[in-house]
C-alpha positions in Angstrom: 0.0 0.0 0.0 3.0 2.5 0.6 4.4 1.6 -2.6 0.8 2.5 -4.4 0.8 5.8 -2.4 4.7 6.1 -3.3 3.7 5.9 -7.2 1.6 7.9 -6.7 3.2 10.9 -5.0 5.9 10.4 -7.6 3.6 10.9 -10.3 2.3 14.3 -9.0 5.7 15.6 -8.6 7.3 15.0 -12.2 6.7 17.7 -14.3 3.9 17.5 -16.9 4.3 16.6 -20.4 3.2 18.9 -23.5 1.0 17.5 -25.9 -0.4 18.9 -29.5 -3.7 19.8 -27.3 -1.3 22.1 -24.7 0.4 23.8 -27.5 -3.0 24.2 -29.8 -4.9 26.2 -26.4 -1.6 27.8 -25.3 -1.4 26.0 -21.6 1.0 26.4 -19.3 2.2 23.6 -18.1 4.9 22.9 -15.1 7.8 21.8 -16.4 9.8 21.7 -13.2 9.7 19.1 -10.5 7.8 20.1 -7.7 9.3 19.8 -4.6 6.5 19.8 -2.5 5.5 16.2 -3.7 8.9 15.0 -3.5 9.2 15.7 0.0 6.2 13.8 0.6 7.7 11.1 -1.8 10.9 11.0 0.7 8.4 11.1 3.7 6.6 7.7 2.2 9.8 5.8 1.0 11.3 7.0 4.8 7.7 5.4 6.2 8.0 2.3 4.0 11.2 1.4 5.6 10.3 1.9 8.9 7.4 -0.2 8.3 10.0 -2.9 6.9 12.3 -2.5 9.6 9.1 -3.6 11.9 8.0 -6.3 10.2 11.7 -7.8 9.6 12.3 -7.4 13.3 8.9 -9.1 14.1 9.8 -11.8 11.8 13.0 -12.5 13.6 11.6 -13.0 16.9 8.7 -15.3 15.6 10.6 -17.7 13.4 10.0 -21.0 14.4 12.8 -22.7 12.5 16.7 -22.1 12.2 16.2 -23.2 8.9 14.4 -20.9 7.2 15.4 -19.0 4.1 13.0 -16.3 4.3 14.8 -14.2 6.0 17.7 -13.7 3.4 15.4 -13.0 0.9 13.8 -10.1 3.4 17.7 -9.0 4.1 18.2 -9.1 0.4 15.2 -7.1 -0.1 16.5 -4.4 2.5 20.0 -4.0 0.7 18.3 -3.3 -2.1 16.3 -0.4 -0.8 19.1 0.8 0.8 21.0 0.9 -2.5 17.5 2.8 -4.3 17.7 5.1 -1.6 20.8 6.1 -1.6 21.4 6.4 -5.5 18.1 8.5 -5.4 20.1 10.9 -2.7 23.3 11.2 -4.6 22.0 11.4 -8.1 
């Protein structure tokens, strides 16, 4: 569900896109990124990993076998959005 809202917010922050119709009625558009949205975009992807960092931590203390491989695939998951995260701050 935070993803969905994540999209979303995304979507409303990239600037828009002109068409044939925007240049035949003469509309101004916003061709810049609006940073508004994208501070609620860093807000929700910040909120998603706290959310993760729960439910990983729950998951931990409720496994019931040594054994299982879930857990690596939920680590692997977390490097992952670590890397997004931190090529989305220095790009």
């Amino acid at each position: 569900m935070i993803l969905f809202v994540s999209l979303l917010v995304f979507h409303r922050a990239q600037p828009e896109f002109e068409t044939f119709f925007d240049r035949f009625y003469r509309l101004s558009l916003r061709t810049a990124w609006d940073f508004q949205f994208l501070k609620y975009l860093a807000y929700t992807v910040i909120l998603g990993l706290a959310v993760f960092l729960f439910s990983f931590a729950l998951s931990l203390s409720r496994a019931r076998r040594r054994t299982d491989h879930k857990n690596h695939l939920i680590l692997l998951g977390f490097l992952y959005l670590i890397l997004i995260v931190l090529t989305w701050l220095f790009s």
